[in-house]
C-alpha angles and dihedrals in degrees: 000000000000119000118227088232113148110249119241122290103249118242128199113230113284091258089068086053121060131089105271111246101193107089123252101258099045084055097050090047087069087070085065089098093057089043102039090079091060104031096121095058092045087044088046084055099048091052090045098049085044088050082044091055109039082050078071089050095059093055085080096059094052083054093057093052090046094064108035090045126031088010093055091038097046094236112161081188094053095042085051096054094045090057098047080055092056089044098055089045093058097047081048094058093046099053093042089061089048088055093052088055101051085050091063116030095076107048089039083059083052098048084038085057103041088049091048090047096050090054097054076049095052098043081050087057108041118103114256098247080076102059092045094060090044116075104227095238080060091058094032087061095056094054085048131027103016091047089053091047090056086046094061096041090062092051097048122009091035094065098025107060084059105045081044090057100047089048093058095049094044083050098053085040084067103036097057084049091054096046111336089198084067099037081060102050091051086050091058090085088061100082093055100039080056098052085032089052086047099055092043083052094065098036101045095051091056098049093040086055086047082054106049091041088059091036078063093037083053089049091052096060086047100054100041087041083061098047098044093042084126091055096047096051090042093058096030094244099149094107091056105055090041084060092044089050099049079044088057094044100052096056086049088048086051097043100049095041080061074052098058084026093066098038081053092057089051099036093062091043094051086044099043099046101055094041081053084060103036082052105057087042096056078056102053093038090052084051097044093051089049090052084054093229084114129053117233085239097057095044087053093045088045100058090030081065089033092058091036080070107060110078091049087056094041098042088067090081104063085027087064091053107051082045089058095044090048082053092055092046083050093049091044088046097048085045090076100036087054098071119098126256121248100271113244083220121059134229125290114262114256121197117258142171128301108266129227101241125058113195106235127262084259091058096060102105121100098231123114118010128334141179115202119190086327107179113171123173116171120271096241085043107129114257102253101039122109120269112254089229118034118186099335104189117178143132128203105198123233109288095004130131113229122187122210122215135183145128115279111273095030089115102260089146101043092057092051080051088063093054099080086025105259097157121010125245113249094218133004122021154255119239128192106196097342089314125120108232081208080076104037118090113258089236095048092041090053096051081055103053119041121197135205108192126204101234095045124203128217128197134215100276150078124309090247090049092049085052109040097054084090091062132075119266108277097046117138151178091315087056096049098045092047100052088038084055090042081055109047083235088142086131082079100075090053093053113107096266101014124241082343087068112126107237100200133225112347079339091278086161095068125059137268095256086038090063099039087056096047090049089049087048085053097049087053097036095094090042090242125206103223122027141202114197107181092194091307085175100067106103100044134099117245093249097052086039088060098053094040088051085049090052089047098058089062085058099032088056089063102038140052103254142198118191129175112209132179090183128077089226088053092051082046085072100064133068098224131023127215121201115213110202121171105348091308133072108273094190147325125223152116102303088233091057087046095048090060094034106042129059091192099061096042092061097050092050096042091077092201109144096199096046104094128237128267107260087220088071112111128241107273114251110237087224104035099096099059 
């Protein structure tokens, strides 16, 4: 009986862990190529929100004269017209900031998008190996939430802290010309904001990282929560991973509430220390007026530009953190487009043992598919362990069936992977035809080789779109019936809308033979010369398995064809068998002359549970089985 235990909390490979070390700017210098298209627009917007913002800084000095003027001299005409002045300056500002905004929500939507659409290429592109060690909410967070968080730092910070800055400067500039005593007493808080905004740098980066990972970690259990939903409720798991997601989002809670915690920190600092300022220089201005060595006028337009200047100086605070957490966007999203590409060239061969198992003299043409000297062992496997494949020699003729056979875990899968160069041998080669599929194109090499996996996947589409996707580009409604036929996929035509019917997400609404016919359908569907079939008859009744076995004689007899089979009426289906022991071909044969010559064999294809196993089998590879 299940235990209601809650499951692991998912973690994203070490690389997406550690404290960057790259500063903030350098890393969000690495986004240049995506602005650089739209730089005058963004540049147009930057001089139109400086010239927005020093408009505000002139309202003080139509204060000053104000005051000193129509105000002092009682003028009602005077004190009108410096208010309509007021007036059209702030309209001025306003529309002016409008206008910023309209400059740069377009073209931020564009670099948003290309962005988004580089990183779906990228995780196209990427070797397997890769998706295996990220957990998919990990990946899922960087095409969402952290694109959208650069988007909007480009939008805001970007420009802002420039325009702030320049401001700023514009502002001092002003109030050192009006009274520079004063000018220098509101300038005293600038040495500590500096050392206060340094020391936020460092520790805000670390704990925003700390936040987006989990945010990733916390997109993972929900997604997985979603697509398991029939195994939670099976096994009554729902408390669990109730439990595992309010786990999740407690550290995340904690985690974001350092995080306010800390802007707060800053934020009262960047706020006190200014009004501290502002505050000793409205003092010594009142004393200075009653002195009479300042005029009224200059003391208003003094603390009007002082208090303009606020927001500029406080908003650096929260400016500098959204800089920092768009870094760290920066810093999750290069981590993945960093990754190299799968090479169109393969590895170099490296010498390796003598296999077992030596193809014939007959064997030895170069046409249909052959394995010469293949050894593969995962890329994160440690250093000394064995190789999941060692020496793997075998050739499957030109229009032969050959059925692959081996204990669970001897590696059968991960040779079909090979094949379209999912993953890449370590050592030997694989030839079509005499050719190196090292040398081939991906794309051509794929065209070439069609695969059926055991465990198939469905998309979000139709079931003619989920199918077709196996054939070239053109093919209609013939090439569709005849590999749904070939299939046994007849259960289409009774679906709500036929073979345009929506699946739904990895096709969870069919069943589990359903979607095993409709991925072999998929795998036929181009008529492709050399096939790779991974025991695309598991999940079938024996009734529908022997028509469909009838239907794929008729394709096999045209095509080269792998297939790996744990049933004796699957390994019917090929002219020859291999046997995979142990990471290396044991022997090839007839499955009748194996049956009587290898102990091995037979035991595999008794399917007695109670018979023993050879002692000649070979340990099972902990990875052999991927």
């Amino acid at each position: 009986m299940a235990t209601d235990q809650a499951p692991t909390t998912p973690t994203a490979p070490a690389t997406d862990r550690g404290t960057p070390s790259a500063s903030a700017v350098r890393t969000l210098l690495r986004l240049w190529p995506y602005v650089r298209p739209v730089r005058a627009r963004l540049g147009t917007a930057a001089v139109v929100a400086i010239v927005a913002s020093c408009v505000g800084l002139v309202i003080p000095l139509v204060l000053k004269w104000l005051v000193d003027g129509p105000v002092a001299d009682r003028d009602p005409g005077g004190v009108w017209l410096g208010a309509l002045f007021v007036l059209l300056l702030g309209i001025g500002e306003a529309l002016l900031f409008g206008f910023r905004r309209w400059l740069v929500a377009r073209p931020l939507a564009g670099v948003e998008a290309a962005m988004r659409a580089d990183l779906y290429h990228r995780l196209q592109r990427v070797p397997v190996a890769f998706h295996d060690r990220w957990a998919s909410g990990q990946l899922l967070s960087r095409a969402t939430g952290d694109l959208t968080m650069l988007r909007l730092f480009l939008a805001f910070p970007l420009t802002f802290l420039l325009v702030n800055g320049v401001t700023i400067l514009v502002g001092v500039v002003v109030l050192l010309v009006q009274e520079w005593t004063l000018g220098l007493v509101l300038l005293a808080p600038v040495v500590p904001l500096v050392v206060v905004c340094w020391l936020f740098e460092g520790r805000y980066s670390a704990i925003a990282r700390r936040a987006q990972d989990q945010v990733g970690d916390l997109t993972t259990v929900v997604e997985e929560g979603v697509l398991g939903i029939r195994v939670i409720k099976g096994f009554g798991r729902h408390r669990a991973q109730a439990r595992a997601f309010r786990a999740l989002s407690g550290t995340l809670r904690g985690t974001e509430l350092r995080k306010a915690g800390l802007l707060a920190t800053i934020w009262a600092v960047i706020v006190v220390l200014p009004e501290l300022a502002i505050g000793a220089a409205l003092v010594l201005g009142v004393l200075q007026v009653a002195a009479g060595a300042l005029s009224a006028g200059t003391l208003v337009a003094f603390l009007s530009t002082a208090l303009a200047l606020r927001w500029p100086v406080e908003s650096i605070g929260f400016l500098l953190a959204m800089s920092q957490e768009a870094a760290t966007a920066t810093r999750r999203y290069f981590e993945v487009l960093d990754v190299a590409p799968e090479a169109e060239a393969g590895p170099e061969p490296a010498p390796e043992a003598a296999p077992a198992y030596r193809p014939s003299a007959e064997d030895e043409t170069t046409d249909g598919l052959r394995f010469d000297g293949v050894t593969f062992r995962f890329p994160d496997a440690v250093p000394d362990a064995p190789p999941v494949l060692g020496g793997v020699d075998l050739h499957i003729r030109s229009g032969e069936t050959l059925a692959l056979v081996g204990a669970t875990g001897s590696g059968k899968t991960t040779l079909t992977a090979l094949v379209p160069r999912l993953h890449e041998v370590t050592a030997g080669r694989i030839t079509l035809d005499g050719v190196d599929i090292a040398e081939l194109p991906r794309e051509e090499l794929r065209t070439l080789v069609s695969v059926a996996f055991e465990e198939p996947t469905l998309f979000s589409a139709s079931v003619g779109e989920n199918v077709l996707m196996g054939a070239e580009q053109g093919a209609g409604e013939r090439e569709l019936a005849r590999a749904l036929d070939i299939a046994q996929a007849d259960f289409v035509h009774r679906l709500p809308h036929g073979a345009d019917t929506q699946v739904g997400e990895q096709g969870l609404s069919l069943s589990g033979g359903q979607r095993q016919r409709l991925a072999l359908a998929r795998a036929v569907v181009g008529r492709p010369r050399f096939l790779v079939l991974d025991d695309p008859l598991s999940a079938l009744d024996v009734h529908t398995e022997a028509l469909v076995e009838a239907a794929l004689r008729r394709v096999l007899a045209d095509t080269t064809a792998l297939v790996v089979a744990h049933r004796p009426s699957t390994v019917l289906l090929a002219d020859r068998v291999a046997l995979l022991s142990g990471g290396r071909i044991a022997a090839v044969g007839t499955h009748h002359r194996l049956l009587r010559e290898n102990a091995e064999y037979a035991w595999l294809m008794s399917g007695e549970a109670g018979a023993a196993q050879p002692a000649s089998d070979a340990p099972e590879h902990t990875e052999g089985d991927r």
